[in-house]
C-alpha positions in Angstrom: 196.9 147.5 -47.9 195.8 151.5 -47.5 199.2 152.3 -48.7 198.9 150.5 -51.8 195.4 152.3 -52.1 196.4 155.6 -51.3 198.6 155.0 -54.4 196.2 153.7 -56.8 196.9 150.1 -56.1 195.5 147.1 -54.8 198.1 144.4 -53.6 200.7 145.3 -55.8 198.4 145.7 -58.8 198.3 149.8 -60.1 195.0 150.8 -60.9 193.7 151.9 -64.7 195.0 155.2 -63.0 197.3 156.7 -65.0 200.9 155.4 -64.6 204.4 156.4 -66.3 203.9 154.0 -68.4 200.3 154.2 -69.5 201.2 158.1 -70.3 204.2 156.7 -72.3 201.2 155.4 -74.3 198.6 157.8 -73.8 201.4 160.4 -75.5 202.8 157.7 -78.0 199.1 157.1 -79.5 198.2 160.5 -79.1 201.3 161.6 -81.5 200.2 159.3 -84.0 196.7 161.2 -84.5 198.3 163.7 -87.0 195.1 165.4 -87.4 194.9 166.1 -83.5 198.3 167.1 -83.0 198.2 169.4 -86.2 194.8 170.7 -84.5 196.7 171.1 -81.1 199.2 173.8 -82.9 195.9 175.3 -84.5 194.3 175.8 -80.9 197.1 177.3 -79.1 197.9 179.6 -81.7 194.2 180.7 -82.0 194.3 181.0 -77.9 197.3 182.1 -77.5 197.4 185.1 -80.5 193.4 186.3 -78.7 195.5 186.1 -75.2 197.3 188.6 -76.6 195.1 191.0 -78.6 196.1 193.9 -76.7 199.6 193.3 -77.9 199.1 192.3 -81.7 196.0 194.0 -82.0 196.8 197.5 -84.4 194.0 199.5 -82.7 191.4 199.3 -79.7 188.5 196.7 -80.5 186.1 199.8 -80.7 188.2 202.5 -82.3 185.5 203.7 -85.0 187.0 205.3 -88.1 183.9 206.6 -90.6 186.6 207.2 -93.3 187.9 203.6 -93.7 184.3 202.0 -93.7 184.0 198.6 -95.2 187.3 198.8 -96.5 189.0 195.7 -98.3 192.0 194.0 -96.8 195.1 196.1 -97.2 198.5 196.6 -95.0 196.6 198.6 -92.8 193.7 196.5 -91.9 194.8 192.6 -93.3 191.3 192.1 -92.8 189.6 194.8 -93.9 187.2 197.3 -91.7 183.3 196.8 -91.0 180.4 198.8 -91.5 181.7 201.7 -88.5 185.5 201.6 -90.3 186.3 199.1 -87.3 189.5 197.3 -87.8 188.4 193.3 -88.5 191.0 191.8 -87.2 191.7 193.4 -83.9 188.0 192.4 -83.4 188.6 188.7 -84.7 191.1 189.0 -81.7 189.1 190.3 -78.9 186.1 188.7 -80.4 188.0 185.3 -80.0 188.7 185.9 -76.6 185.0 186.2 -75.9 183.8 183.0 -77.7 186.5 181.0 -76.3 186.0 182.1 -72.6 182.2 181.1 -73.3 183.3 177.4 -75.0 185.7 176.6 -72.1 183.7 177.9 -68.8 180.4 176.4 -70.2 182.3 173.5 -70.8 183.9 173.1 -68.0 180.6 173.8 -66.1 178.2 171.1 -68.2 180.9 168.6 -67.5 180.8 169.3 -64.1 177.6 168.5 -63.7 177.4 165.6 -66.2 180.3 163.8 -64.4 178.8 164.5 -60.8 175.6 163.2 -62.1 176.9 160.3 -63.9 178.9 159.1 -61.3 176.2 159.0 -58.5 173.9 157.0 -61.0 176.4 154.6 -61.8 177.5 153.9 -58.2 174.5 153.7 -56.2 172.1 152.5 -59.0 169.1 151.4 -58.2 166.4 154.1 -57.2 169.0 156.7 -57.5 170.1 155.7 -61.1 166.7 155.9 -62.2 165.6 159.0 -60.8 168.9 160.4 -62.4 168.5 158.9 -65.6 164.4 160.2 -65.6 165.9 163.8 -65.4 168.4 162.9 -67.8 166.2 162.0 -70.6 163.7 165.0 -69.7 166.7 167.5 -70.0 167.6 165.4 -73.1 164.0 166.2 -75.0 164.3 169.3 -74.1 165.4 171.7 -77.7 168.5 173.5 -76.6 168.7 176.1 -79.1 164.8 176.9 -78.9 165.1 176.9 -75.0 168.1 179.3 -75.0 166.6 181.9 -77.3 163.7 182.0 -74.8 166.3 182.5 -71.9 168.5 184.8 -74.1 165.7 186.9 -74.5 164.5 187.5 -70.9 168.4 187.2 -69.3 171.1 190.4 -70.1 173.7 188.3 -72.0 177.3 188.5 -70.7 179.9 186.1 -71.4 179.1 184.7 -68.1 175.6 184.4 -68.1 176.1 182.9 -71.6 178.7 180.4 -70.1 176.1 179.5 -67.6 172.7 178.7 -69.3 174.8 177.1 -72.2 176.8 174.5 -69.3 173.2 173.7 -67.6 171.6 172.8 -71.0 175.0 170.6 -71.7 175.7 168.0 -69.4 173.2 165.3 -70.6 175.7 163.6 -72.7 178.3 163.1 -70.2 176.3 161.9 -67.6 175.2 158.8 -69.8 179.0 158.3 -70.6 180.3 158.6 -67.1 177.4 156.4 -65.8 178.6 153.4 -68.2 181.9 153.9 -67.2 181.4 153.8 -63.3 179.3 150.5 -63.7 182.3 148.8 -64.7 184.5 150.6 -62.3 182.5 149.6 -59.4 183.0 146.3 -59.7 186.9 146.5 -59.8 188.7 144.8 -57.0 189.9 148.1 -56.0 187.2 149.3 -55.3 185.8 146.4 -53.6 189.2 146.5 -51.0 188.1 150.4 -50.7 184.6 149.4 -49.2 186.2 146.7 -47.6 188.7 148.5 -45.6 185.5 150.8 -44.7 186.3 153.8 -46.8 183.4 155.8 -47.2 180.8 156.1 -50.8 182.0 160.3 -51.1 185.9 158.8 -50.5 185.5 155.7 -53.3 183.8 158.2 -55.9 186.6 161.1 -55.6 189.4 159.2 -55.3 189.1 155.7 -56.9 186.1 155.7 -59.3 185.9 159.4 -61.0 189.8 159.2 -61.5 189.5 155.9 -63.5 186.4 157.7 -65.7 188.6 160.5 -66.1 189.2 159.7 -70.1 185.8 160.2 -71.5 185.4 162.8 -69.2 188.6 164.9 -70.8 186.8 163.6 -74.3 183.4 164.8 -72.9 184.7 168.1 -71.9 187.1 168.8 -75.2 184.2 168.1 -77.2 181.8 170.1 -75.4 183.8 173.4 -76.0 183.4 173.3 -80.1 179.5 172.6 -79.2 179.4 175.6 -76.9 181.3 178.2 -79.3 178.9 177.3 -82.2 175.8 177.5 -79.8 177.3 181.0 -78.7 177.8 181.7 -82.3 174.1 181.2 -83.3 172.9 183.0 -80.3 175.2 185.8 -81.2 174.1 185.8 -85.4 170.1 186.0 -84.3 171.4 189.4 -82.1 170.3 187.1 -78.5 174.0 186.8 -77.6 176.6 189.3 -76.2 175.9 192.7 -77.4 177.9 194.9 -79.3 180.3 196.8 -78.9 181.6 193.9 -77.2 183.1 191.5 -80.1 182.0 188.1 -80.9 182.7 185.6 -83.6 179.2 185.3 -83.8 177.9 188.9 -83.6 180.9 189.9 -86.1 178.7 187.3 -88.5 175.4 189.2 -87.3 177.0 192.8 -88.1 178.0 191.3 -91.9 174.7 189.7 -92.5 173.3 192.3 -95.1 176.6 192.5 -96.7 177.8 188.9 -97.2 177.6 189.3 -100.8 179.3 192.6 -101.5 181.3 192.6 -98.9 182.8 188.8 -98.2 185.7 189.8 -95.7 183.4 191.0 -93.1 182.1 187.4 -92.9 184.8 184.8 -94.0 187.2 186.1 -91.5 185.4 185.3 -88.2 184.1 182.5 -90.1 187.3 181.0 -90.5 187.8 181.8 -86.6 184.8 179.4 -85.8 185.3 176.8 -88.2 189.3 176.2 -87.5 188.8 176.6 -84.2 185.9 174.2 -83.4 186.9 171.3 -86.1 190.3 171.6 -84.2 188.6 171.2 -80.7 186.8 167.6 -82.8 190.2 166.3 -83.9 191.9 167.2 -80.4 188.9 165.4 -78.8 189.0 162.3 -81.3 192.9 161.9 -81.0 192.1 161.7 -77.3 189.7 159.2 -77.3 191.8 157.2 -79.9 195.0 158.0 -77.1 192.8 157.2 -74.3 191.2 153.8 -75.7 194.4 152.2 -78.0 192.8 148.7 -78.7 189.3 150.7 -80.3 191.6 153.2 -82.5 190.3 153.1 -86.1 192.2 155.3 -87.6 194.8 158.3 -87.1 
């Protein structure tokens, strides 16, 4: 009997872990969202080409030129230069790199704390679920983009600090869903043979319960990246994100502001940067829950 649960199964019965042939299906439905695997190519070449500024990038992200400023796209700057004669799209580049690392660490760090806090509700219940849930729905009325100009504005703001305070005011959302999802794990026989053969609560969470939530938690945290990356992005346009000279999709908006109208490179370029990449992240993130859930797949 602890063999079969050290495996994922209960008397010969595998688990809603996943299994070669529930990835056979996870991959199978996941291929027929065209949109998400279209926006899978779109997101590795958008990481993968800011990976690699220092290789692809023409000059250094800071190289100042005052005789090529503002200057149109041409075959010496394909997107143009900014107001300091800046190449725009080594900046797109290194400014990618930025607003990525933000949209993935804060990410990874509000789903942290959603799942963690989702789980425990959802298991023990009770006095514990409602405490949880209380602070939940506080955190939840809370305005995130009013509270994070106020911390913005009294923090220095890195791409870590930025990571941070954007991951704690994130998490709400995936507590709620990992909560519903380990009330129905719970009552799996799995998990009942777990507390039967005296496994301990910590033991049952980590290695039977949180790995059979782990699909809305991928969802959760694929989601949560686009979110952060346009939260970063506002931060950054009102001049309370990452400072310059350090480039940012959003601060690149912020420098272009005054020109938008003259000057439409200087904006549509790192605009395209956010708007591919975080309707790409929403595709990836609806062709997983479509992959993840097969019988409640609308359409792909």
């Amino acid at each position: 009997m602890s063999e079969a649960l050290a495996g994922g199964r209960v008397e010969g019965v595998r688990t809603p872990r996943a299994g070669t042939a529930a990835g056979r299906v996870f991959w199978r439905e996941l291929r027929r969202h065209r949109l998400a695997m279209i926006s899978l190519g779109v997101v590795a070449v958008l990481v993968l080409a800011c990976a690699a500024a220092p290789l692809l990038a023409p000059y250094d992200f800071d190289a100042i030129d005052l005789s090529s400023i503002r200057e149109a796209p041409s075959a010496a700057h394909p997107m143009g230069t900014d107001d300091l004669g800046r190449d725009l799209f080594t900046r797109v580049l290194y400014g990618g790199r930025v607003s990525i690392l933000i949209g993935v660490l804060s990410a990874l760090l509000g789903t942290g704390i959603g799942a963690a806090v989702g789980a425990l509700a959802g298991y023990y219940g009770r006095m514990v679920d409602n405490v949880l849930m209380r602070v939940t729905d506080v955190a939840y009325a809370i305005p995130t983009l009013p509270l994070l100009i106020v911390l913005a504005s009294y923090t220095q703001a890195t791409a870590g600090s930025m990571a941070v305070v954007i991951g704690l005011l994130s998490w709400m959302t995936t507590a709620r869903v990992v909560r519903s999802e380990v009330l129905s794990i719970k009552e799996m026989a799995y998990v009942e043979a777990a507390r039967s053969l005296g496994a301990r609560n910590r033991r049952i969470i980590g290695r039977h319960v949180l790995p059979n939530a782990l699909g809305p938690i991928v969802v959760g945290a694929t989601l949560a990246v686009g979110n952060a990356i346009i939260l970063e992005s506002s931060l950054s346009f009102l001049g309370l994100g990452v400072q310059p000279p350090t480039p940012t999709w959003g601060n690149m908006l912020m420098d272009a502001q005054a020109t938008m109208a003259t000057k439409p490179w200087l904006t549509v370029f790192p605009g395209l940067a956010i708007l591919f990449m975080v309707l790409a992240v929403n595709f990836i993130g609806d062709g997983l829950q479509d992959a993840l859930d097969p019988g409640g797949r609308s359409s792909g």
